[in-house]
Every structure is written in structure tokens, then in C-alpha cells.
C-alpha positions as CSV (number, residue, x, y, z in Angstrom):
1,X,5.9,-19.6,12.7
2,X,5.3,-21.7,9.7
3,X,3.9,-18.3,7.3
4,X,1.9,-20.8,5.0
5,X,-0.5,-22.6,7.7
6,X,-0.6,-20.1,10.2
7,X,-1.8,-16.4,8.8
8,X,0.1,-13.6,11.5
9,X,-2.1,-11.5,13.2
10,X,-2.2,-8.1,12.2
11,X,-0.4,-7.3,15.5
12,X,2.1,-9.2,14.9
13,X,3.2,-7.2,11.2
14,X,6.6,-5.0,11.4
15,X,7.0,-4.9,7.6
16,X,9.9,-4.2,6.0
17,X,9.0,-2.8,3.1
18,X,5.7,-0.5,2.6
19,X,4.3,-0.4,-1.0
20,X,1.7,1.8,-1.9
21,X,0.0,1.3,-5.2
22,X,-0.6,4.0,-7.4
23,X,-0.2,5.3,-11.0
24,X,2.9,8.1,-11.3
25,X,1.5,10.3,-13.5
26,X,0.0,13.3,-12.4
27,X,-3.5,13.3,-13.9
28,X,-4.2,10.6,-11.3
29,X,-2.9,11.7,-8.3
30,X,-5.7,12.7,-6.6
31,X,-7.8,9.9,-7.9
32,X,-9.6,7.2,-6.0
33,X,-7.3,4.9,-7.1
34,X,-4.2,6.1,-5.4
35,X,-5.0,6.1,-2.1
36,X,-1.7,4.1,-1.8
37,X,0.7,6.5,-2.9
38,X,-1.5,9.5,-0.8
39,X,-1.0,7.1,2.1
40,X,2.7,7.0,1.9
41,X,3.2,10.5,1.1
42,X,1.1,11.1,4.6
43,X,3.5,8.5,6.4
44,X,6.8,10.2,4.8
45,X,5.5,14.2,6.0
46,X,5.0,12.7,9.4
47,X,9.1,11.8,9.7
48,X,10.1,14.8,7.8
49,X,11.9,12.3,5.1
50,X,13.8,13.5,2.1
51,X,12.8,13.2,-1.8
52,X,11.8,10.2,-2.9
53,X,14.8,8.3,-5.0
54,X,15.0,6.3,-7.7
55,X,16.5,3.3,-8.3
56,X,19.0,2.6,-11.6
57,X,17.5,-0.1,-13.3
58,X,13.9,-0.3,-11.8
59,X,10.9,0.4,-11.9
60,X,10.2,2.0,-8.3
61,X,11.4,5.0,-6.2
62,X,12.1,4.6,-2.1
63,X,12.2,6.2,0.6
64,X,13.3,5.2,3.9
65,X,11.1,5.4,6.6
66,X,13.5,4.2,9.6
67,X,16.4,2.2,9.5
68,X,14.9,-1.1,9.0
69,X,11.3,0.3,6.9
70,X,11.3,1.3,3.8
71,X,8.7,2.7,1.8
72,X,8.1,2.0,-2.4
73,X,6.2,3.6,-5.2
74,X,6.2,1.4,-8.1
75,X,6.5,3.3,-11.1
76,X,4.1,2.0,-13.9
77,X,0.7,1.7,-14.2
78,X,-1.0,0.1,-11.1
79,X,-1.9,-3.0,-13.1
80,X,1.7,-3.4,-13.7
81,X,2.9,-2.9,-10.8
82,X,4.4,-6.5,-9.7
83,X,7.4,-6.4,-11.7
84,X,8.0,-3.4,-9.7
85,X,7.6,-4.8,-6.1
86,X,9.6,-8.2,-7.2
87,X,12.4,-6.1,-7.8
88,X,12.4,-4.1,-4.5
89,X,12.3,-6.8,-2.7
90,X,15.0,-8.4,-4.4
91,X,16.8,-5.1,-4.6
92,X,16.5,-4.5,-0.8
93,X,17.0,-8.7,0.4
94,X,13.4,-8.5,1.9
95,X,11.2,-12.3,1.4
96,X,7.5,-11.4,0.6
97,X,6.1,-12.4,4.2
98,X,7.9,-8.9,5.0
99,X,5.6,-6.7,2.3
100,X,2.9,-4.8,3.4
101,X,0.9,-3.5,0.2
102,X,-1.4,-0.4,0.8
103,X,-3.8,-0.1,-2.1
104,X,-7.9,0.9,-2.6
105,X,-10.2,-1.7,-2.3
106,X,-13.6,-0.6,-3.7
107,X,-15.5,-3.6,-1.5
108,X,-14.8,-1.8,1.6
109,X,-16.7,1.5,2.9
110,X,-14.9,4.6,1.9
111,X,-12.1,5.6,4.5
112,X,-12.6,2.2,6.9
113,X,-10.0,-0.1,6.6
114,X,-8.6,-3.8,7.0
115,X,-6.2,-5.6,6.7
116,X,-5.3,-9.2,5.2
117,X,-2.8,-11.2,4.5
118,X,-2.3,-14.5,2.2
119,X,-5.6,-13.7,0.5
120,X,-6.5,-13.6,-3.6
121,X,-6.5,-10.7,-5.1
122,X,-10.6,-10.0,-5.2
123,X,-10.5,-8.3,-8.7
124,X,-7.7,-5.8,-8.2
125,X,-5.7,-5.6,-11.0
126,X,-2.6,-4.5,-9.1
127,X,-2.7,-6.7,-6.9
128,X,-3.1,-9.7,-8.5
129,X,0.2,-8.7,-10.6
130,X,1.6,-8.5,-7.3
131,X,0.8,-12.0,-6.5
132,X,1.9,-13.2,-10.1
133,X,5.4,-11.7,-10.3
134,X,6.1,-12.9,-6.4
135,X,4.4,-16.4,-7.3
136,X,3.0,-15.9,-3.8
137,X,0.0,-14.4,-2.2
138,X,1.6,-14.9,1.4
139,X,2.4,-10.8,1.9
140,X,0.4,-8.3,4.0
141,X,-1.9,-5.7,2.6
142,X,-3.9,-2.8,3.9
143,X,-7.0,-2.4,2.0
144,X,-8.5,1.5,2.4
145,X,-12.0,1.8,1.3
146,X,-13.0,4.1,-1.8
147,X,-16.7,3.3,-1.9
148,X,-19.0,5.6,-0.9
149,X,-22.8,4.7,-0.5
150,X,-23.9,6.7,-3.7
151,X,-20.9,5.2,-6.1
152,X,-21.7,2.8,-8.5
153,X,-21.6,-0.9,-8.3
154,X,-18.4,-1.2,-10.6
155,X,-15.2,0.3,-9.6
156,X,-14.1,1.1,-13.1
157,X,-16.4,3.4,-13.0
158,X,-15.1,5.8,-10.3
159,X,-11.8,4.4,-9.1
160,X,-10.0,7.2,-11.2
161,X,-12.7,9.9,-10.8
162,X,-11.1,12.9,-8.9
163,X,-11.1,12.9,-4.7
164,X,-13.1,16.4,-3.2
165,X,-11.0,18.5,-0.6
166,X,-13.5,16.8,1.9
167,X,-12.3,13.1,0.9
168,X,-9.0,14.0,1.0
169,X,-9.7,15.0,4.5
170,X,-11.5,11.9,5.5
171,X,-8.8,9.7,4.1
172,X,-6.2,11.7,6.1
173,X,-7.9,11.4,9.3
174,X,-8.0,7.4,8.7
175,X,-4.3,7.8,7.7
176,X,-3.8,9.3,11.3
177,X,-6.2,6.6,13.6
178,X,-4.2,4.1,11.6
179,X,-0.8,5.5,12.6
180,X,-1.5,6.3,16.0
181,X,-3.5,3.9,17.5
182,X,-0.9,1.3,19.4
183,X,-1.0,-1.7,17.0
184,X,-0.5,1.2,13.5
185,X,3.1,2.6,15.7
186,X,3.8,-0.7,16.0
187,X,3.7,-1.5,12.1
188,X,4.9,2.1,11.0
189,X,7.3,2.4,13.3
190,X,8.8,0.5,15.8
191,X,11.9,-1.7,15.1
192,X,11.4,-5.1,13.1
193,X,14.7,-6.5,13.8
């Protein structure tokens, strides 16, 4: 399949490498805004994996996930974070069409989800460094929603406000539908080569 005229269909996507974005310190880790690093904490408890490891030289830590997925938190600042996810890939011998990005996206209804693939970045800081470091936009991602219907219209302006116990909850639930319906296995999961 010829990636650049033909986008995949999201049934089709066995990624090889999973990044969340985030920010590693600890005052945001329960923030809006790291919804991709919550997510692949979630998907690492449901396989029992080991401590996260870093990697001499880089800028992320890993995890593997199975023997062919492997999961990536970058760690810098989110809006920093291509430098990051150019060097796992390279570090791992995976081509971009392979990367599945998990990150918020403030345009979508808090805790639904989508996902896209080849598309701009749409404001998000992360992602478009993402798309500069790889020179490339053709790479999955898997947008969750952080806006509620009483947030305001700019995202600055609560992306790194502080999750509830009850959002938490809500975004965990999502994490699970995602996972378990057939197509989420499929992408989490099962073999990709």
C-alpha cells in the first residue's frame, strides 16, 4: 500500500511503537494534558510490565509491551517532544508509518476518541514538533478528548489544570472500550509482524 495516497484504515494499524505525550515532571501528571502518558501507564498495568527504562543518550524511556510493540515516553516538555520520538524510532529501526502518537486533543468531547493519521497538527504544540523532527505527518495518532462542555474556548487555559478522581475514572473506562473492543486488541496487542 502506497502510505502517501492511500491513508490505512484504523483497522488496519499494528503500530510498532506507542508514544504517549506528556510532560515528566510530576506537577503535571494528573493534568489534562497528559492523558498520553496516563494512557500508557493504563496499557503497561494491563500486561504486568516492568519499570520503565531509559535510554543512554536520549530523551525517552521504553517499555515493551510485546515482542514486536513497544511503548515511549519522551522525556521533555510536550512541545519538545519530536526530537524525542525521532530518536526512538531511529533507536528501535521503526519508519514513522509504524508510530501511533496518543496525545489530548482539546477539539474533541472529553473522554470520546478518534483516531487519524497523515493529518496537521491542529494547534498542538507536541504534535506539530512531532511532525517537524520526522519531516513527515504520515504516522498514526489517537486523539482523547479533554474538553468538557463547561471549559473554556482556549486550551491553554485548562490543559494543565488538575484531573478530579471522577475524570480520572472516565478516561480509564475509555482506556478499557478502546483496548477491548476487537479492532483496540488488534492495535494493542496482536502481532504486527
Amino acid at each position: 500500500m502506497d502510505i502517501a495516497s492511500t491513508p490505512p484504515a484504523p483497522q488496519d494499524l499494528k503500530p510498532s511503537l506507542i508514544v504517549g505525550l506528556g510532560n515528566p515532571e510530576k506537577v503535571y501528571r494528573e493534568t489534562f494534558h497528559n492523558v498520553g502518558f496516563l494512557m500508557l501507564d493504563f496499557l503497561a498495568a494491563q500486561v504486568a510490565q516492568r519499570e520503565w527504562r531509559p535510554h543512554r543518550g536520549t530523551h525517552f524511556l521504553s517499555l515493551p509491551l510485546s515482542e514486536h510493540r513497544i511503548l515511549v515516553k519522551p522525556q521533555c516538555y510536550m512541545n519538545s517532544s519530536g526530537q524525542a520520538v525521532k530518536e526512538a524510532l531511529q533507536a528501535f529501526s521503526i519508519p514513522p508509518h509504524q508510530l501511533l502518537v496518543i496525545h489530548d486533543d482539546a477539539d474533541i468531547a472529553f473522554a470520546k476518541w478518534k483516531f487519524s493519521y497523515a493529518r496537521g497538527s491542529a494547534g498542538h504544540k507536541g504534535v506539530a514538533s512531532i511532525i517537524e523532527a520526522l519531516g513527515t505527518p504520515q504516522f498514526w495518532r489517537l486523539r482523547i478528548g479533554i474538553r468538557k462542555s463547561d471549559m473554556p474556548q482556549k486550551a491553554g487555559a485548562f490543559v494543565l489544570d488538575k484531573m478530579t478522581e471522577s475524570d480520572k475514572r472516565a478516561l480509564y473506562s475509555t482506556f478499557r472500550q478502546l483496548i477491548e473492543n476487537r479492532n483496540g486488541k488488534k492495535i494493542f496487542f496482536e502481532e504486527s509482524r
